[in-house]
Residue frames as qw, qx, qy, qz and C-alpha x, y, z in Angstrom:
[[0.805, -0.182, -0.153, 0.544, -14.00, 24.80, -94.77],
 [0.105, 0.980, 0.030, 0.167, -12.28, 27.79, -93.50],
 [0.793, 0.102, -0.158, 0.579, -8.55, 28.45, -93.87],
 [0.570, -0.768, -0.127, 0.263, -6.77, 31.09, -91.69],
 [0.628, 0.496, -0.014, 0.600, -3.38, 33.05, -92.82],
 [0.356, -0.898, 0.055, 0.254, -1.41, 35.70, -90.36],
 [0.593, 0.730, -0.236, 0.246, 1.63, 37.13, -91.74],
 [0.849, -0.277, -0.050, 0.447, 4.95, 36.33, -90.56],
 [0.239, -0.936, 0.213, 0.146, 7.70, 38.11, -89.14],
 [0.893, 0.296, -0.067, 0.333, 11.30, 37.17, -90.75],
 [0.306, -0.849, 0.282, 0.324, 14.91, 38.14, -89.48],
 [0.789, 0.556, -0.066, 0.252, 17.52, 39.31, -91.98],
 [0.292, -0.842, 0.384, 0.242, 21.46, 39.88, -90.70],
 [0.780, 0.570, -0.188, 0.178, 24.36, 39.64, -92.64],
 [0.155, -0.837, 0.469, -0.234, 26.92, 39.32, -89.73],
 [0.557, 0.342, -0.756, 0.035, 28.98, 36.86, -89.69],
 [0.342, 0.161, -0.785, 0.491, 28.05, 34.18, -87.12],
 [0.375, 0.000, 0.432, -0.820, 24.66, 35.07, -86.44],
 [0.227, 0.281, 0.933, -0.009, 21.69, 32.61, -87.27],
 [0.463, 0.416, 0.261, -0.737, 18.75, 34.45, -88.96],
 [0.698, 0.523, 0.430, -0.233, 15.93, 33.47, -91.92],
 [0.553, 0.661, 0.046, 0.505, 18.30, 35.73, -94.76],
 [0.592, -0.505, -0.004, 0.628, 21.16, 37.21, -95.12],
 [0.037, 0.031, 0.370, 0.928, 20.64, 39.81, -98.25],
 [0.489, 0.389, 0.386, -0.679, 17.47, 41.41, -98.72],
 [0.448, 0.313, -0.608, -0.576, 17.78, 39.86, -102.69],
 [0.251, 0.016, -0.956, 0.152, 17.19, 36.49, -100.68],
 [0.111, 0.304, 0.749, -0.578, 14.68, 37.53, -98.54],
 [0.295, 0.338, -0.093, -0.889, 12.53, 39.25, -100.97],
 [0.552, 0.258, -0.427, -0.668, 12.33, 36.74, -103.38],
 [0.038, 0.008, 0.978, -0.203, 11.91, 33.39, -101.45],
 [0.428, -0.345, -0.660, -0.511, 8.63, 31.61, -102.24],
 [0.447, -0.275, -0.817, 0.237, 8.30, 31.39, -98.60],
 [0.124, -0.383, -0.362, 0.841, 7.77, 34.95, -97.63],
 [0.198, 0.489, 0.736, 0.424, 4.53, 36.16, -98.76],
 [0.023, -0.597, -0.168, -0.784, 2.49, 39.35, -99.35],
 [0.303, -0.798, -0.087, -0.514, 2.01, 41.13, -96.05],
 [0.815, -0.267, -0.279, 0.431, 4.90, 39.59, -94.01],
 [0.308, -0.943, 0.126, 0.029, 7.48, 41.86, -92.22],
 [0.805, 0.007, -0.221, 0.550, 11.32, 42.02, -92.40],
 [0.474, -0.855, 0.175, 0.117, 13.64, 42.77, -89.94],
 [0.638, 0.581, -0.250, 0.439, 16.73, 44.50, -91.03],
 [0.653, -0.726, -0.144, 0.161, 18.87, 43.92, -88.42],
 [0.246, 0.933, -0.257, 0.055, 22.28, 46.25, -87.96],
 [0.912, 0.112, 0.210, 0.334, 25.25, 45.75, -89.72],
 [0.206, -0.683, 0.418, 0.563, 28.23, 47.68, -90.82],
 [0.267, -0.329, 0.663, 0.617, 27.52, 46.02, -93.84],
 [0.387, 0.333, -0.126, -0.850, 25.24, 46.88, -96.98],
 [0.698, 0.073, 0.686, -0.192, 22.18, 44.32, -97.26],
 [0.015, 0.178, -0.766, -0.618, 22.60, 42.90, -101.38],
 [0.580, 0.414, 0.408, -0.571, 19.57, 43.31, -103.29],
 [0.468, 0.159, 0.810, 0.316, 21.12, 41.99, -106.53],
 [0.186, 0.149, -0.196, -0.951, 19.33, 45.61, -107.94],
 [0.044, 0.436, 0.894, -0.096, 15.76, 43.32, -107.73],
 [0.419, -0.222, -0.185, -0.861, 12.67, 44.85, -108.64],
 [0.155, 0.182, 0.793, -0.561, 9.51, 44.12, -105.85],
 [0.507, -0.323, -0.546, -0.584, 6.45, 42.98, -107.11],
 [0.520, -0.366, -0.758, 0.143, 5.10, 41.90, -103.13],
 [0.441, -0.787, 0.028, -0.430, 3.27, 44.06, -100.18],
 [0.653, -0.123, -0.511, 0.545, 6.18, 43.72, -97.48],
 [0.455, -0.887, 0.033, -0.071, 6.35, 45.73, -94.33],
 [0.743, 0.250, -0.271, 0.558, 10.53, 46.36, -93.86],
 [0.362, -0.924, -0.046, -0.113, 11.69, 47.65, -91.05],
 [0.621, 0.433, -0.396, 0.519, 15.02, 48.68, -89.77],
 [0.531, -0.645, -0.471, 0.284, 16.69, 50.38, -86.63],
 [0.144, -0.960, -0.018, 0.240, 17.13, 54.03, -87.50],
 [0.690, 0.461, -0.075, 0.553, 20.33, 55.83, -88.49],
 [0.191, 0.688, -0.236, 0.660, 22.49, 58.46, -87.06],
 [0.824, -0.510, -0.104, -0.224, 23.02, 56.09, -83.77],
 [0.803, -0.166, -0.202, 0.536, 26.70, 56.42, -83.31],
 [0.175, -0.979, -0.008, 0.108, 27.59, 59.77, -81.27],
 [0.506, -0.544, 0.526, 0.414, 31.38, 59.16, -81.45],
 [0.687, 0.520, 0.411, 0.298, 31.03, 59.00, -85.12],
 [0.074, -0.562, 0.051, 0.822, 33.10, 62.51, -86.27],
 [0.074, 0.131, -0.439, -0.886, 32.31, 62.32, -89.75],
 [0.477, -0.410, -0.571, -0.528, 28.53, 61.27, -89.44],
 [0.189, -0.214, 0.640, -0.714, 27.61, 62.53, -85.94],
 [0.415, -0.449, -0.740, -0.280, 24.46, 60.38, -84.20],
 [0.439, -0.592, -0.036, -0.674, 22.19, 60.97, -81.57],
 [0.172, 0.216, -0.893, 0.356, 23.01, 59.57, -78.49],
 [0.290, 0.003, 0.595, -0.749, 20.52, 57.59, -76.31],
 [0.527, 0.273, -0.284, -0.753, 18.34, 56.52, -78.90],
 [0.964, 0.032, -0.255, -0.068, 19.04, 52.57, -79.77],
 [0.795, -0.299, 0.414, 0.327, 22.10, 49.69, -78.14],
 [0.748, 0.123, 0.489, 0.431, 23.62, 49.41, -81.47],
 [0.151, -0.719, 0.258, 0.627, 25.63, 51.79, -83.20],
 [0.180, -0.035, 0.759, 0.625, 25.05, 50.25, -86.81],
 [0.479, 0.250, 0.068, -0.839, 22.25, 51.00, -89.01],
 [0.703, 0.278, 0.653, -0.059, 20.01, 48.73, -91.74],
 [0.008, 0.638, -0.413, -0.650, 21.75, 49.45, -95.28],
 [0.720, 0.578, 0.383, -0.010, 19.84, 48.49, -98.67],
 [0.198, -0.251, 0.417, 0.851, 21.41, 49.00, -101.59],
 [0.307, 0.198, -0.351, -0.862, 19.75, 49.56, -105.07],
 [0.127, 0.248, 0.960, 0.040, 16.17, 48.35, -106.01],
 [0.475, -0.007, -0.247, -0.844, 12.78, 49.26, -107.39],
 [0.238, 0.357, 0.851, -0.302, 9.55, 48.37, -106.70],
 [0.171, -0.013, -0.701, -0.692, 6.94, 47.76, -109.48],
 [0.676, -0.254, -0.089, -0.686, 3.03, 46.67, -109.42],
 [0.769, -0.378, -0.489, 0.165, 2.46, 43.94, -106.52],
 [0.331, 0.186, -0.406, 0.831, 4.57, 46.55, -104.21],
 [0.365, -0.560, -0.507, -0.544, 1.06, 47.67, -103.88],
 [0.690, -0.642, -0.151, -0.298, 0.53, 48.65, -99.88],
 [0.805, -0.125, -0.320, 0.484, 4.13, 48.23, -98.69],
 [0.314, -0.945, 0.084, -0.046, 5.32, 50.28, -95.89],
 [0.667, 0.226, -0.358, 0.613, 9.37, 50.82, -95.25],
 [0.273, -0.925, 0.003, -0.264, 10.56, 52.64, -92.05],
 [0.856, -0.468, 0.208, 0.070, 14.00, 52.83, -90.31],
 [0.828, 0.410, 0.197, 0.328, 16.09, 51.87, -93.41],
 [0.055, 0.781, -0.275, -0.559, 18.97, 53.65, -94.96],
 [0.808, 0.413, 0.398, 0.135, 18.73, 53.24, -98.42],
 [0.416, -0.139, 0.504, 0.744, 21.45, 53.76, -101.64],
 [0.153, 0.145, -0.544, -0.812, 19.15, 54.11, -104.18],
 [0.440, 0.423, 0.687, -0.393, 15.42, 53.61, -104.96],
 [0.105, 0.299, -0.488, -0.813, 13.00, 53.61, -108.02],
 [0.525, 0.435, 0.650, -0.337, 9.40, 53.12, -108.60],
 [0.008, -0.178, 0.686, 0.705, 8.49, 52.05, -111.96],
 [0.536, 0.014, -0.113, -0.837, 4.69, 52.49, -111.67],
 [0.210, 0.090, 0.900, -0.371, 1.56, 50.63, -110.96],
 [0.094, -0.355, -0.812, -0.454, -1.70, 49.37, -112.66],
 [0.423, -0.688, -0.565, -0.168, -3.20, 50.69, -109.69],
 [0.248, -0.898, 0.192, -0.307, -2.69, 52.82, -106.64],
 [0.643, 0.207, -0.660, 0.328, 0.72, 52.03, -105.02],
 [0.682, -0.661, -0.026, -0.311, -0.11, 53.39, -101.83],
 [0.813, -0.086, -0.435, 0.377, 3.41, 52.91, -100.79],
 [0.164, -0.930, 0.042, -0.325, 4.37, 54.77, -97.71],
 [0.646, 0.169, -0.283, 0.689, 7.97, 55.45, -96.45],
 [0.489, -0.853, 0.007, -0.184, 8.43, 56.63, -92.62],
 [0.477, -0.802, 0.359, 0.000, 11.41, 57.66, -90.70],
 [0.910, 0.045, 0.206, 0.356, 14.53, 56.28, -93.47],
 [0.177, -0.762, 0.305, 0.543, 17.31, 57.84, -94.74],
 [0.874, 0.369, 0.259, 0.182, 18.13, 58.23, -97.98],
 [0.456, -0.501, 0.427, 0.599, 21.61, 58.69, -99.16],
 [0.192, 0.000, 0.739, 0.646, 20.78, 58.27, -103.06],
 [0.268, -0.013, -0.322, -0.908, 18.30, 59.59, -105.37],
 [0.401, 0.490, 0.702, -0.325, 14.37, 58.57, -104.74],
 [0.052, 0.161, -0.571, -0.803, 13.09, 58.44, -108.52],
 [0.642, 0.527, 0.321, -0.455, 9.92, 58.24, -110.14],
 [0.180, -0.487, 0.611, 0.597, 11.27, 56.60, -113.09],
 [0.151, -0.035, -0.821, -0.550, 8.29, 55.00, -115.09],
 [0.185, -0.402, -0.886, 0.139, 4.81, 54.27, -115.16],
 [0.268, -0.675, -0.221, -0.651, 1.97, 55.80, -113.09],
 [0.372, -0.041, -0.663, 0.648, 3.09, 56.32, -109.66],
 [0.404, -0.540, -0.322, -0.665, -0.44, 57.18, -107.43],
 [0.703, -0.608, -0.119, -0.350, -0.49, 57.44, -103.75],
 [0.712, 0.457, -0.239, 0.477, 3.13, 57.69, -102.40],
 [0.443, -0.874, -0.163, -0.117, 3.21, 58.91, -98.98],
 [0.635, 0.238, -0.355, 0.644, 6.88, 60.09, -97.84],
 [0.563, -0.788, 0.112, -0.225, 6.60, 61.44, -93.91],
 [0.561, -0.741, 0.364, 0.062, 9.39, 62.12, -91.15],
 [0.862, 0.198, 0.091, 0.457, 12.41, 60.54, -93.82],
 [0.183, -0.796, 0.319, 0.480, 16.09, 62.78, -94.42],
 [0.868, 0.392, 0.172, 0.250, 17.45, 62.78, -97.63],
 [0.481, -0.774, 0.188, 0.365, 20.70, 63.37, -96.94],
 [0.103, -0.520, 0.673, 0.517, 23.17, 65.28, -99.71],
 [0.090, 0.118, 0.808, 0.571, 19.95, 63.91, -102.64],
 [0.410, 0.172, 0.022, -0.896, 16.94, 64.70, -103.60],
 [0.571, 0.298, 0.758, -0.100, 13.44, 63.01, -104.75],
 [0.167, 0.401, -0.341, -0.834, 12.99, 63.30, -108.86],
 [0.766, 0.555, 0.277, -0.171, 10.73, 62.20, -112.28],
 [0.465, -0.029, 0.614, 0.637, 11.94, 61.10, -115.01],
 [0.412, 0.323, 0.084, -0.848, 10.29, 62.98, -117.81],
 [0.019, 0.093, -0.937, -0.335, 8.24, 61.83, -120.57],
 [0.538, -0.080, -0.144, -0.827, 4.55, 61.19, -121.65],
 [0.707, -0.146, -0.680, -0.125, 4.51, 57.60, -120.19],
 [0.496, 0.207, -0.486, 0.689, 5.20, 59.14, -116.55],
 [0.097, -0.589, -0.097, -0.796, 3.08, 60.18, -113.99],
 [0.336, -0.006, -0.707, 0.622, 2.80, 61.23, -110.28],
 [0.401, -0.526, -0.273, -0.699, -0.31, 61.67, -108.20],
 [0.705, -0.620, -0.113, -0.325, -1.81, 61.89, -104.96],
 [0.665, 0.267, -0.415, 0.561, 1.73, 62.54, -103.61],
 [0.285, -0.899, 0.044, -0.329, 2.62, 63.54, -100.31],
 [0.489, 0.256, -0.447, 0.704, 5.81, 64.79, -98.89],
 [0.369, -0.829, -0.137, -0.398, 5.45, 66.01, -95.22],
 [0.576, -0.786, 0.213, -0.074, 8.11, 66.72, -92.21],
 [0.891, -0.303, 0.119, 0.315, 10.86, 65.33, -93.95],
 [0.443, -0.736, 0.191, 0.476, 14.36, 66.62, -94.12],
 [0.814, 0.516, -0.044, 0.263, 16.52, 67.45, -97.34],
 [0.701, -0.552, 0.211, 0.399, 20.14, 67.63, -95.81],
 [0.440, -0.599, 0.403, 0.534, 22.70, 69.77, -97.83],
 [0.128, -0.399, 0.505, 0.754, 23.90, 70.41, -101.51],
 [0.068, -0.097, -0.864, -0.489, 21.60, 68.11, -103.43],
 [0.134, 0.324, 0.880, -0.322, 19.12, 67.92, -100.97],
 [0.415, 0.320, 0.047, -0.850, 15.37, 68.95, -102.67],
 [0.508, 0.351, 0.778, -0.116, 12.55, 67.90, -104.71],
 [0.178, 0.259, -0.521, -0.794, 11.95, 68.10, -108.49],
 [0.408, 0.108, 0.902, -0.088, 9.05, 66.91, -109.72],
 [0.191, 0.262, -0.329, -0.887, 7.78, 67.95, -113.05],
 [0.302, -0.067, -0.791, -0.528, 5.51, 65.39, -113.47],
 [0.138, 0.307, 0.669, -0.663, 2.58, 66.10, -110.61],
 [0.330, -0.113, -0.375, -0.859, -0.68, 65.79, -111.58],
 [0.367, -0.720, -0.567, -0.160, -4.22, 66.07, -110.32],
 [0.175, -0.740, -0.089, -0.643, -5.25, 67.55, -107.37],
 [0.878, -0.440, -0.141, -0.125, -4.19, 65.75, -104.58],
 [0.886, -0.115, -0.316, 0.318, -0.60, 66.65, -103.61],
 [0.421, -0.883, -0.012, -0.208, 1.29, 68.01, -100.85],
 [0.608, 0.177, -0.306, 0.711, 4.69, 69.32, -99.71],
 [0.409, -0.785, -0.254, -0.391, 4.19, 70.42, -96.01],
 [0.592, -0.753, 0.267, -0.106, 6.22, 70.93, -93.12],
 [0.949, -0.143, -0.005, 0.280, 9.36, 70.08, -94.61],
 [0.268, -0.900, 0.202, 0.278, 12.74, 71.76, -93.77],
 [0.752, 0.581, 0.017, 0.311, 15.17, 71.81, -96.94],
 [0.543, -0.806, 0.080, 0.224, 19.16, 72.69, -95.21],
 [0.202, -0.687, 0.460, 0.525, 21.91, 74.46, -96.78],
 [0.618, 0.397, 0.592, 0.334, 21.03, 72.76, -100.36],
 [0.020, -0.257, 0.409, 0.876, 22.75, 74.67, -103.77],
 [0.125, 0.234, 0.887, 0.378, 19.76, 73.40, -105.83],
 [0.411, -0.049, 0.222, -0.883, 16.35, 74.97, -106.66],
 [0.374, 0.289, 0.799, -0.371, 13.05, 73.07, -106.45],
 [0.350, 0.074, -0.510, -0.782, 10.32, 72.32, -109.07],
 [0.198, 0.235, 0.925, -0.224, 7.06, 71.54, -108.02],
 [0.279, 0.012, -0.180, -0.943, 3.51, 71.60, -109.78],
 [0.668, -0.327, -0.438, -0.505, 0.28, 71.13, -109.26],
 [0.520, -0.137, -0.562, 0.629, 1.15, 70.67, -105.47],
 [0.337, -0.914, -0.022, -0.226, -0.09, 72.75, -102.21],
 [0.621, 0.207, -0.382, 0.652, 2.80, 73.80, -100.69],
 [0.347, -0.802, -0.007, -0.487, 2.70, 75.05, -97.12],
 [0.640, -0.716, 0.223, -0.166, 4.61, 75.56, -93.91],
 [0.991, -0.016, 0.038, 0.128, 7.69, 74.96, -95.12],
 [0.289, -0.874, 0.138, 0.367, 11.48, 76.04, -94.93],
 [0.872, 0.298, 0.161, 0.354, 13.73, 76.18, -98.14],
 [0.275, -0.760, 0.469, 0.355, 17.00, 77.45, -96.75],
 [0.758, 0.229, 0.447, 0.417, 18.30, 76.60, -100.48],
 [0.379, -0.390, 0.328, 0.773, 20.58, 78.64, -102.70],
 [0.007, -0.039, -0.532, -0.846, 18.64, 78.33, -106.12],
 [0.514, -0.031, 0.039, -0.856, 15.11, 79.42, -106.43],
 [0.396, 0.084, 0.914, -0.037, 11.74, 77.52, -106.75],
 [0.436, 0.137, -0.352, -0.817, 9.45, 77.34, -109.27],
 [0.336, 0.210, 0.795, -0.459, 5.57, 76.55, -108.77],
 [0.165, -0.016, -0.672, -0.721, 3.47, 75.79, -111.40],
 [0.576, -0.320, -0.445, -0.606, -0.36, 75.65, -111.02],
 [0.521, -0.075, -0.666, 0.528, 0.29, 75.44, -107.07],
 [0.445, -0.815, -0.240, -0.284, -0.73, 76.83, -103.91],
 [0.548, 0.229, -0.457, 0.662, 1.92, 78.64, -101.66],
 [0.391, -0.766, 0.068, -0.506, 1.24, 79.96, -98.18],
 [0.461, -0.753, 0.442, -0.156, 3.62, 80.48, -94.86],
 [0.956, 0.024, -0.078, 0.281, 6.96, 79.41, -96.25],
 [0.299, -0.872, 0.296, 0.250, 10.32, 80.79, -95.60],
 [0.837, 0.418, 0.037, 0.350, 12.78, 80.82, -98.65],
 [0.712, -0.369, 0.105, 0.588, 16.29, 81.87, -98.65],
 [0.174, 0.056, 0.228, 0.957, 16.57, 83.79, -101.58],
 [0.330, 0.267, -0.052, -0.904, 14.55, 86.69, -102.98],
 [0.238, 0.232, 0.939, 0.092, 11.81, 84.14, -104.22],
 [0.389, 0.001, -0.274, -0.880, 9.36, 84.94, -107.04],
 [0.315, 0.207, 0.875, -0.304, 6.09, 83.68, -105.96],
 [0.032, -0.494, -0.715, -0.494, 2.62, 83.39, -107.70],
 [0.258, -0.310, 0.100, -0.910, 0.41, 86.26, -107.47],
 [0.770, -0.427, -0.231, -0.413, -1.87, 83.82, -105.36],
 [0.594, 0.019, -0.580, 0.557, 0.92, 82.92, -102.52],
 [0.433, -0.806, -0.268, -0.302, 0.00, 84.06, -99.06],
 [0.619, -0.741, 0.204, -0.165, 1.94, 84.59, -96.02],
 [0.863, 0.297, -0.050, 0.406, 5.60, 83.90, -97.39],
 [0.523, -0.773, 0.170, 0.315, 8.87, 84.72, -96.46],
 [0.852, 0.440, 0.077, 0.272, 11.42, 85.43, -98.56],
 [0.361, 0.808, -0.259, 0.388, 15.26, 86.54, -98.24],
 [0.763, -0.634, 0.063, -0.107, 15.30, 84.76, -94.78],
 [0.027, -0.744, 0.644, -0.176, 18.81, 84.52, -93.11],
 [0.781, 0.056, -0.618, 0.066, 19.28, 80.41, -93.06],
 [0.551, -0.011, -0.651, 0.521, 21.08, 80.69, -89.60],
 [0.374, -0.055, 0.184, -0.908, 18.53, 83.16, -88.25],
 [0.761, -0.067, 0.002, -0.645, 15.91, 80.64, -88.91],
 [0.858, 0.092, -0.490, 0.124, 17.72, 77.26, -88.32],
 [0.761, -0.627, 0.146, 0.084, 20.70, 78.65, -86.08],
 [0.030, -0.675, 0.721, 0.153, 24.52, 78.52, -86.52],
 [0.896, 0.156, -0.415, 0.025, 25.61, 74.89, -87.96],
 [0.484, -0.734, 0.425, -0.215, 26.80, 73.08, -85.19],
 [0.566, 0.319, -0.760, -0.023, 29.50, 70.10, -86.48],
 [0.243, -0.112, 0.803, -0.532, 28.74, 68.55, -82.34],
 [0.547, 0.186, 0.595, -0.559, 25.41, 67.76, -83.64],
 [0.423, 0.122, 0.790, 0.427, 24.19, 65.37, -85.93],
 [0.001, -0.136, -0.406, -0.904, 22.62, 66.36, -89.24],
 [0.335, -0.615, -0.632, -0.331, 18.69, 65.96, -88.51],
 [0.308, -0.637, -0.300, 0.640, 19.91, 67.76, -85.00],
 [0.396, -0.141, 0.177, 0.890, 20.88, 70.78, -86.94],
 [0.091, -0.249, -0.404, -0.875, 17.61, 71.44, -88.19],
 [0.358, -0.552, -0.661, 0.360, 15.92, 71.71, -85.16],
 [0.118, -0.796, -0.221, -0.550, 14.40, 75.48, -84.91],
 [0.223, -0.161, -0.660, 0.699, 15.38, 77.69, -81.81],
 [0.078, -0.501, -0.709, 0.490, 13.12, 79.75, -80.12],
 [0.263, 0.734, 0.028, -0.626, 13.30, 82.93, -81.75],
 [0.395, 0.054, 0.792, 0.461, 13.12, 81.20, -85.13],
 [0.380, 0.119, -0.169, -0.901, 11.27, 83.25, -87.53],
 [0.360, -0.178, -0.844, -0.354, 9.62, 79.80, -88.41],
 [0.109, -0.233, -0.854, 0.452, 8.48, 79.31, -84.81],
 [0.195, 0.504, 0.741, -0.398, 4.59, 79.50, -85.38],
 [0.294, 0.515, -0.344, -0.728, 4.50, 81.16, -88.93],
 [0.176, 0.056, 0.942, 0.281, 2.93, 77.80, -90.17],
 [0.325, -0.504, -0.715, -0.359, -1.05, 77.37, -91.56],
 [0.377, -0.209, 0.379, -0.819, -3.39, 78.81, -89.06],
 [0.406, -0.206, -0.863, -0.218, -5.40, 75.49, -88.19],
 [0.149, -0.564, -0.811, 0.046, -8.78, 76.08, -86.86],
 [0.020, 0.783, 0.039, 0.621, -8.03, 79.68, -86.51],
 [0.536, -0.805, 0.218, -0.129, -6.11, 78.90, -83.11],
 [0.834, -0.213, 0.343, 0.377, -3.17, 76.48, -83.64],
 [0.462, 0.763, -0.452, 0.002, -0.22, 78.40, -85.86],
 [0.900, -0.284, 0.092, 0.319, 2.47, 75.44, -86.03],
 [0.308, -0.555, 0.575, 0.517, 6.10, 75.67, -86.68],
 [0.630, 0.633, -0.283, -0.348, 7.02, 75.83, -89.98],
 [0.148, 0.609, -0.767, 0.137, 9.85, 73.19, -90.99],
 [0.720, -0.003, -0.650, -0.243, 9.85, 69.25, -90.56],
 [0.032, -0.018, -0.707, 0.707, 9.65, 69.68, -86.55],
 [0.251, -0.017, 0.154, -0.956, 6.65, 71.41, -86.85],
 [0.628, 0.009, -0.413, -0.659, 2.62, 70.38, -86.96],
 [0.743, -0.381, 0.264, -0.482, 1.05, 67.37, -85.34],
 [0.974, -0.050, 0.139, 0.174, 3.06, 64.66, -86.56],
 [0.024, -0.932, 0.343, 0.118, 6.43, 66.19, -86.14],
 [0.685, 0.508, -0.513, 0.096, 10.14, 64.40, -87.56],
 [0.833, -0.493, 0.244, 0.054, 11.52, 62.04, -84.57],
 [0.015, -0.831, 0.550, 0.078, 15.37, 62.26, -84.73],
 [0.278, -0.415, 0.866, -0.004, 17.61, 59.14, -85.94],
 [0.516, 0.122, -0.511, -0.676, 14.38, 57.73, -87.83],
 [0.000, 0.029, 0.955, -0.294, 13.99, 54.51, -85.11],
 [0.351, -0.163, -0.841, -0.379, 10.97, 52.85, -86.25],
 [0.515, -0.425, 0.271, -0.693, 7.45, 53.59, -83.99],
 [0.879, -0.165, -0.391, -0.216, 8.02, 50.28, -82.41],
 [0.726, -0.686, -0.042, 0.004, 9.69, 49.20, -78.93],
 [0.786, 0.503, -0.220, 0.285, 13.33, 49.19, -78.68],
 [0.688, -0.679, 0.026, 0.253, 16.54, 49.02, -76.31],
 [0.067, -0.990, 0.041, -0.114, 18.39, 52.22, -75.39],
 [0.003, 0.657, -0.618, 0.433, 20.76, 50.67, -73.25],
 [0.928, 0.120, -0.340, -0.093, 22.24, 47.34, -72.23],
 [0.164, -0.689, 0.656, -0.262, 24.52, 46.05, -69.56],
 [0.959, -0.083, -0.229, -0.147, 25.62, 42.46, -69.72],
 [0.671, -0.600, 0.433, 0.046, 28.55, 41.08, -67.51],
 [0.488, 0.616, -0.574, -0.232, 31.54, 40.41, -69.80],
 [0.607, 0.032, -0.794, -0.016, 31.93, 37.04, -67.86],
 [0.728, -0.522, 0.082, -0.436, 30.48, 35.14, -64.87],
 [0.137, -0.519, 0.831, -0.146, 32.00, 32.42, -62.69],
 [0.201, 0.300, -0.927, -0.100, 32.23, 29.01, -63.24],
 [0.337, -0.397, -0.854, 0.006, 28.96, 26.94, -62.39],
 [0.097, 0.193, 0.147, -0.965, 27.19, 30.21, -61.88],
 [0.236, 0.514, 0.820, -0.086, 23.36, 29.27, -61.90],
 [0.122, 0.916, 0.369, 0.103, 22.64, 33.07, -63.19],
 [0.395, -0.083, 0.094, 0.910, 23.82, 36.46, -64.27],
 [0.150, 0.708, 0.522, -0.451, 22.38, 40.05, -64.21],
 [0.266, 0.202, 0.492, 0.804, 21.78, 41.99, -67.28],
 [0.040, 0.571, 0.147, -0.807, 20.59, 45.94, -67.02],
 [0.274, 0.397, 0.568, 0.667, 18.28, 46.70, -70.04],
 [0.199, 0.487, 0.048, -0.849, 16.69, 50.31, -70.88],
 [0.157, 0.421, 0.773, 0.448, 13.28, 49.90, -73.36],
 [0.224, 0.231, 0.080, -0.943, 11.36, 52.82, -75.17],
 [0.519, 0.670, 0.523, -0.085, 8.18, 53.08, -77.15],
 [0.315, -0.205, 0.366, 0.852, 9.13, 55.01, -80.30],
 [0.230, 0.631, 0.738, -0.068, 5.81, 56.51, -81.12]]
């Protein structure tokens, strides 16, 4: 006998008056009914989805619809053009433990996060979210951890410390650290297998601590130094006077922030701001790859570059025109939609 199994798709909103599968992501998570490799859809809300501070033991796929999607915002500018809906997908606190094992997140804007290690590789890999609150390593062995095209906006990703605690085959690439907090500590890298590449670190007071780590093609327009420990450093651009290792290549250091970013422009949202002009020192001071391609430094830069507003790589509508009402025993009504790809 042969049985069959496809993973389902689930919709979560918490707006009053809509119909969907769940309304908190504490509900949707832990229902017997949604099983390992299913999908939720966090659909947008002005209000923050309740996780009840749950810990994930299950391979989910979560997906949201981006952030910084209301232009007429003043105190959190967005990108215009992007998605219909001017609200994002808001998680609060939660952690994800061993069974988390292969779960992907993209889209999201999360409060707070915390991985509390795995028996095995976690292989969890977080694309295009925002985080507003601290990304921890806080226990455990944490192995295979892929963070690409994400902003952490005004926080930073850290380790706890400790001899029960460790982080491997990490990689950080193209994504944004946004202001005062924004940066990466991580004191507790080990092996040989991780990477902080092409990402673009923006007006942050804080310095950086990374070891055992290649580090390349990246921009830390930050205030306090970094320190590299048993690392590789070649074609970054630091703000201050940066001591490097005597084995660092092709580095910048003392680099004017608004000389290699631009003026700060309060019209444009944050992930806009760190957009490189032309005569950016960064522009093409990255890696030589193949001994013809120099990319941009800086989480634009390199073949799989940061995509503004974070909107999941999956279809999605721009723009919408429905007829606030129709006459009476009208048989039909027209309705004007605008759909991208978001690859």
């Amino acid at each position: 006998m042969f049985v069959s199994s496809h993973a389902k798709s689930w919709r979560v909103n918490n707006n009053i008056g809509v119909q969907a599968d769940f309304t908190t992501f504490h509900e949707a998570v832990q229902n017997a009914s949604v099983l390992a490799g299913d999908t939720l859809y966090f659909e947008p809300s002005a209000t923050v989805y309740a996780t009840n501070s749950i810990t994930v033991t299950k391979r989910l796929v979560m997906l949201g619809v981006g952030y910084f999607l209301n232009p007429t915002n003043p105190s959190l500018q967005g990108n215009p053009g992007l998605q219909e809906t001017r609200e994002s997908s808001q998680i609060g606190f939660f952690r994800l433990a061993n069974g988390a094992n292969g779960s992907h997140f993209s889209g999201l804007s999360f409060a707070n996060l915390s991985l509390t290690g795995s028996a095995s590789d976690f292989n969890l890999t977080f694309e295009r979210n925002l985080f507003a609150s601290t990304f921890n390593f806080e226990a455990g062995s944490n192995s295979g951890v892929i963070l690409k095209k994400n902003i952490f906006y005004n926080t930073n990703i850290t380790n706890n410390t400790g001899a029960t605690i460790s982080v491997s085959n990490f990689t950080c690439e193209n994504n944004i650290f946004y202001e005062f907090w924004g940066g990466v500590n991580l004191s507790q890298l080990t092996g040989n297998n991780n990477i902080f590449r092409n990402n673009s670190i923006y007006r942050s007071a804080i310095g950086m601590t990374l070891v055992n780590c290649y580090v390349a093609n990246n921009i830390f327009g930050c205030n306090g130094a970094a320190v590299f420990t048993n690392s590789t450093v070649k074609n970054n651009l630091f703000q201050t006077a940066q001591t490097l290792p005597p084995t660092a290549t092709n580095n910048l250091v003392s680099q004017n922030m608004e000389t290699v970013y631009g003026p700060h422009n309060n019209a444009l949202s944050a992930d806009g701001n760190v957009m490189i002009p032309s005569a950016s020192p960064a522009k093409g001071a990255g890696l030589t790859v193949g001994a013809v391609v120099s990319p941009d430094c800086g989480a634009f830069g390199a073949t799989d570059p940061y995509k503004l507003s974070g909107i999941p790589a999956i279809p999605t509508i721009y723009s919408l025109s429905v007829p606030t009402s129709i006459p009476s025993g009208t048989a039909t009504m027209n309705i004007t939609l605008s759909t991208r790809n978001n690859n």
